[in-house]
N, C-alpha and C positions, 0 to 999 in steps of 0.2 A: 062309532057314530058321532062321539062327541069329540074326537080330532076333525073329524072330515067337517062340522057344522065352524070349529077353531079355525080352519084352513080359510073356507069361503067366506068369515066374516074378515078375515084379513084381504084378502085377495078384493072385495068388495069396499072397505074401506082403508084406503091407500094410508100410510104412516100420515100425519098431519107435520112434520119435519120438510116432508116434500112436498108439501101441495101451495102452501102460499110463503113468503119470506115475512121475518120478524119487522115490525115495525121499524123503518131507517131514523125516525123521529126527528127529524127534521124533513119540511117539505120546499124545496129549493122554488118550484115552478109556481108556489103561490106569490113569492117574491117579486114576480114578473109581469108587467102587463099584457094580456094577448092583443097582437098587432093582426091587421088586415093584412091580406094579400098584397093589393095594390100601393098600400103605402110603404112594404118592407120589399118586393119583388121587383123581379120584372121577367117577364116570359124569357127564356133563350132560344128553344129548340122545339120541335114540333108543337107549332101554334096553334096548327090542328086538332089539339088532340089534347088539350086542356079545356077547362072550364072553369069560372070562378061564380060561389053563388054568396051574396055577403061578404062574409070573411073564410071559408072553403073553397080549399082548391080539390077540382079531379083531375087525376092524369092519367094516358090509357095507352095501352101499346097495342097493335094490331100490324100484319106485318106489313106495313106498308111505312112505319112509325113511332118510336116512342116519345117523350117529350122531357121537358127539363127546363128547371127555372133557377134564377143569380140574386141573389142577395144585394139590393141596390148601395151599399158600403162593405167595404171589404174592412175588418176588425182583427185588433192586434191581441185581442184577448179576450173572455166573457161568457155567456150563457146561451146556447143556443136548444131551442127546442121546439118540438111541435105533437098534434097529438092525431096520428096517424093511424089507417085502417089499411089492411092489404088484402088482395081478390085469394078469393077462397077455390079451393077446385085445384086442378092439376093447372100449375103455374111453374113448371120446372123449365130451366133456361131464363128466367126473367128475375133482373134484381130491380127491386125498388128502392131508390137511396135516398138518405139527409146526412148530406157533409161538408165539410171543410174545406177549399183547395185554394189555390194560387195557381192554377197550371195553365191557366189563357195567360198569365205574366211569364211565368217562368217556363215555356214548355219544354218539356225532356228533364227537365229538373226542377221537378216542381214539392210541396208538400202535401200531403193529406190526411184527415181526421175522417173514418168512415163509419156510420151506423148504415148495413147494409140487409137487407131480408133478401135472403136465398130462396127462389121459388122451389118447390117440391113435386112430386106426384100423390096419387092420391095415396091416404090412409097413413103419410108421413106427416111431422110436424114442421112446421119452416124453420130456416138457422136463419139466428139475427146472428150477423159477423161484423164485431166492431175491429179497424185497424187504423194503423199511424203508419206511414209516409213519411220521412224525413229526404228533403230532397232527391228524390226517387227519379228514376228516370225512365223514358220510353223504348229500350231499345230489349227490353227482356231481361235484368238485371238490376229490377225495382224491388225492394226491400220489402217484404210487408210482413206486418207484425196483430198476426190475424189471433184475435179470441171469438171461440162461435158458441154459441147459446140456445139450447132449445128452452124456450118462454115457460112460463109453468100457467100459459091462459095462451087459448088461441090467438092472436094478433087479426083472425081474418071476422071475427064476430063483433067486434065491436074498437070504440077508437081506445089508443094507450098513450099515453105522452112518455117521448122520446126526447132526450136530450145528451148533448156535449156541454161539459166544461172545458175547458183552454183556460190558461194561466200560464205566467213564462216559469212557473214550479212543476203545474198535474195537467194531466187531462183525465178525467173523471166520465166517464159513460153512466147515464141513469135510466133506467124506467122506470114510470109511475113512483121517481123521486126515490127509485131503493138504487143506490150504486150497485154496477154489476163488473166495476172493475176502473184498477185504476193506472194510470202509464205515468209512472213522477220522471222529472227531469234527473238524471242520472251523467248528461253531459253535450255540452248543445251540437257535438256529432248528430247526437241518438233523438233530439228532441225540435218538433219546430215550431222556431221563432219570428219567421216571416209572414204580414198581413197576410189573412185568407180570404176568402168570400164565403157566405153560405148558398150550395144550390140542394135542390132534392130532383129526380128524378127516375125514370121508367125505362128498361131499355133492355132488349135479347144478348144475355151474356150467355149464349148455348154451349161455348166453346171451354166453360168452366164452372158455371155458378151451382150446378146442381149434382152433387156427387162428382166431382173433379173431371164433368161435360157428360157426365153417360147417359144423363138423360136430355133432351133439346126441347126448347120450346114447341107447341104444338097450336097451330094456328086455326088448329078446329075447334081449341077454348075462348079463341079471343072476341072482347077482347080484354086486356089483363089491365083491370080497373085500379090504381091508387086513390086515399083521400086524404088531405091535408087538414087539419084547421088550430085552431089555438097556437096558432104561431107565437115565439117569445124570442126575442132575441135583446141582451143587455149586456154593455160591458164598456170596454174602451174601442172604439173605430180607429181607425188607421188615422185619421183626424183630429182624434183627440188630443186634448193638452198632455206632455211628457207627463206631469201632475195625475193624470187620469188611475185612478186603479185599481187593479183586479177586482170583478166582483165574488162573491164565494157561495159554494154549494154546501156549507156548514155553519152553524152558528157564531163559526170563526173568522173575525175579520183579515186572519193573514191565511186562508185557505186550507187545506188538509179534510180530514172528518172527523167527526165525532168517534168513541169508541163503538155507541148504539149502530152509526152507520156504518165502520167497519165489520161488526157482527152480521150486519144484514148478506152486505156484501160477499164476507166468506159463505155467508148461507148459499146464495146464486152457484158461486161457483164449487158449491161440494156437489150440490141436488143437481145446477142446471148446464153448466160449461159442458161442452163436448167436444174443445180441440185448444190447446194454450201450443201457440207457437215454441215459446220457452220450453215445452218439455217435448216438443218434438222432436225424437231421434236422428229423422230423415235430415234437419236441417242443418246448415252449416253455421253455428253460434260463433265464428270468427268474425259476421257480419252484423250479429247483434248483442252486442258486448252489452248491453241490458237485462242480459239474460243472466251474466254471471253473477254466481254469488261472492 
């Protein structure tokens, strides 16, 4: 009796290792001022199917549309973040994004930095999947350098702030200011250095985004609501003076983290990672010499 009462206090309360991550001690996004919608955006695509109240944006897909919005300067390095909710319920086939690209400049060979929420079916948790783009192209023979994540807090219950660093050294992925992984410049093949834009947007990827497409969008949920707000974006713009430079996600004026934040970091990815490109078998690591050691 007193194994079986041993067992259900365990089973009931979860290891405390895996339920929240160590303090990152530093907080990067207070650093930052939140910017409105209208003074940092500009709508691109389904105009229908946005709304702005204040400084929040909603975006929604229904099948007739999803939508998407551009970052009104495209930046050569800096801090980009916002603090985002995603629709709750059976959302599989539907990814909601905030990322990085150049590919309206450079199409078929463009770059990309992705924080991307994988929709799910019910009673599963979402993958947030972050990846990097290095001049990629559109013909089926795009590079991607996918880390995926299941959250250790729902993402559909309330808002988290999400964010990229870029630096022409790291690109740093955060949530709620804990790093969850980091891509350092290893050789400017593997890494990019070409102005981006920031857009975010909502859109039926049936063909892949949920379990490698076996599950599809279902348009008897929709429709599949995003929300934006606490918009932050600092750094150097594509504008900026040569002089201009990097801002930093650490107390450190020439970039990298802290020890405290690399500890948090490995934390994420022991408890929360669930796919490192690098250690996947199936892949052909001739194309991502980043990977070696």
């Amino acid at each position: 009796m007193a194994l079986f009462l041993l067992v259900l206090l365990v089973l009931s309360f979860p290891s405390t290792n895996a339920e929240w991550p160590p303090s990152p001690g530093y907080w990067p996004s207070s650093k930052f001022r939140p910017m409105s919608f209208h003074y940092a955006f500009k709508s691109l695509w389904g105009f229908s199917h946005q709304s702005v109240d204040q400084s929040a944006l909603t975006i929604w897909l229904d099948r007739t549309s999803g939508s998407g919005f551009k970052s009104n300067r495209p930046f050569r390095s800096g801090y980009f973040g916002a603090s985002i909710k995603v629709h709750p319920g059976y959302t599989a086939g539907v990814i909601t994004a905030f990322y990085l690209s150049n590919s309206e400049v450079h199409p078929g060979f463009h770059d990309e930095v992705d924080i991307e929420f994988l929709g799910t079916t019910f009673g599963k948790p979402y993958t947030l999947q972050t990846n990097v783009y290095v001049r990629g192209s559109g013909d089926g023979k795009i590079i991607g350098r996918e880390m995926k994540f299941h959250l250790w807090f729902d993402p559909t219950q309330d808002f988290h702030h999400y964010a990229i660093f870029w630096s022409p050294k790291e690109i740093i992925f955060l949530v709620d200011d804990v790093p969850i992984r980091r891509y350092p410049r290893k050789s400017g093949e593997t890494f990019p250095l070409r102005p981006m834009w920031l857009y975010g947007s909502i859109w039926d990827a049936s063909s892949w985004a949920t379990e490698d497409g076996k599950y599809k969008a279902d348009y008897n949920y929709q429709p599949f609501v995003a929300k934006f707000t606490n918009f932050k974006a600092g750094g150097c713009s594509a504008y900026s003076s040569p002089r201009c430079r990097p801002v930093s996600v650490s107390p450190f004026r020439s970039g990298g983290l802290t020890g405290q934040q690399y500890r948090a970091m490995e934390w994420v990815q022991r408890y929360h990672m669930v796919y490192d490109y690098c250690r996947d078998p199936k892949r052909n690591h001739a194309l991502t010499p980043e990977c070696w050691n």
